[in-house]
Structures are given as C-alpha cells and as structure tokens.
C-alpha positions in Angstrom: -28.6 1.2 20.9 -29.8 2.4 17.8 -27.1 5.3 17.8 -24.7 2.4 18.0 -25.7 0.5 15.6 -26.1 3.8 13.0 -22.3 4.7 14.4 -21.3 0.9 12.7 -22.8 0.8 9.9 -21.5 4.7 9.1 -17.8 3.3 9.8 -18.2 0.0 7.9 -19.2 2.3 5.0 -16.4 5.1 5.4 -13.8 1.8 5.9 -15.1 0.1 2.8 -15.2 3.7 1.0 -11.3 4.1 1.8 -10.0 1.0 1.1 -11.6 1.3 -2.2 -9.5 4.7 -2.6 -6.4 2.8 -1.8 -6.2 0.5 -4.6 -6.9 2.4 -7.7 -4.2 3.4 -9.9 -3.5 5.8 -12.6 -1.0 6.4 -15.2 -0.9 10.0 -15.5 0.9 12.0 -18.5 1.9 15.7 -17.9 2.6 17.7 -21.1 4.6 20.3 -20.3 7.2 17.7 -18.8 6.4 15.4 -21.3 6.7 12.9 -18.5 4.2 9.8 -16.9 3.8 9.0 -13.6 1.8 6.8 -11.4 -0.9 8.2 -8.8 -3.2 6.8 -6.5 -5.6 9.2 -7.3 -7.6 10.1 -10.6 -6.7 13.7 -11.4 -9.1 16.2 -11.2 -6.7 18.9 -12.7 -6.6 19.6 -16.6 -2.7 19.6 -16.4 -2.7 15.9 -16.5 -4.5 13.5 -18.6 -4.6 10.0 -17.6 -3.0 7.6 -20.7 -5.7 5.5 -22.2 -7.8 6.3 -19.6 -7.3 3.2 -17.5 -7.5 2.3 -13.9 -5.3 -0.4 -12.2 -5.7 -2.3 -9.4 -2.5 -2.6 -8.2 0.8 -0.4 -8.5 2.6 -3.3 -10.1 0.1 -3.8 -13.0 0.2 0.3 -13.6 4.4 0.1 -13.6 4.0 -2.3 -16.4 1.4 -1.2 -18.6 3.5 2.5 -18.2 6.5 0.7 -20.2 4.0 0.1 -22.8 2.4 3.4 -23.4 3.3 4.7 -26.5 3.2 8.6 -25.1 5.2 7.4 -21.7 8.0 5.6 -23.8 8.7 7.9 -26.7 9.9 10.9 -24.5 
C-alpha cells in the first residue's frame, strides 16, 4: 500500500513538473542570424540570448511582444 501511495504522489509530481515545462515561453535572439524566435524552452546555450529576459505564458503573448522587440524588429 505504501509503495502505491509513494508511486502517486511521484507521478502527480512528475505530471505537475511537465505541465509546468509546457507553458513557458521564450523569445530567443541568435546573433549570427540576427534573427528571433520563439521556444518552449529557456536556452541553456550561449549562442542565444533570450530578449529582455522574459518568460511567457502562452505562445500567443510571446508572438506579440516579438513584434515589439526592438532587436527582433530592426533586422
């Protein structure tokens, strides 16, 4: 019973861990292509920066705040 209840709570944990993944999103700016993109990740590379170093919650709210970034809309 108790290895149950241990096999739950480790899979409510990993669910809530993975969900949480799932809706974080980053502008990221790459300067050799002088391009931004949008990743659902927060890059762990030193290739890409991420623009004003802000996370969104949604893909929708990073596409707009992209068309606002000064470094994503001057190239």
């Amino acid at each position: 019973m108790k290895t149950l209840i241990a096999g739950l709570v480790a899979t409510a944990f990993a669910t809530s861990a993975f969900a949480q993944a799932t809706t974080e999103f980053y502008v990221v700016h790459e300067p050799a292509t002088k391009k931004c993109t949008i990743v659902s990740q927060k890059p762990t590379t030193t290739t890409t920066t991420v623009v004003d170093g802000k996370m969104f919650k949604t893909k929708v709210e990073a596409e707009s705040a992209m068309k606002t970034m000064k470094v994503c809309t001057t190239n």
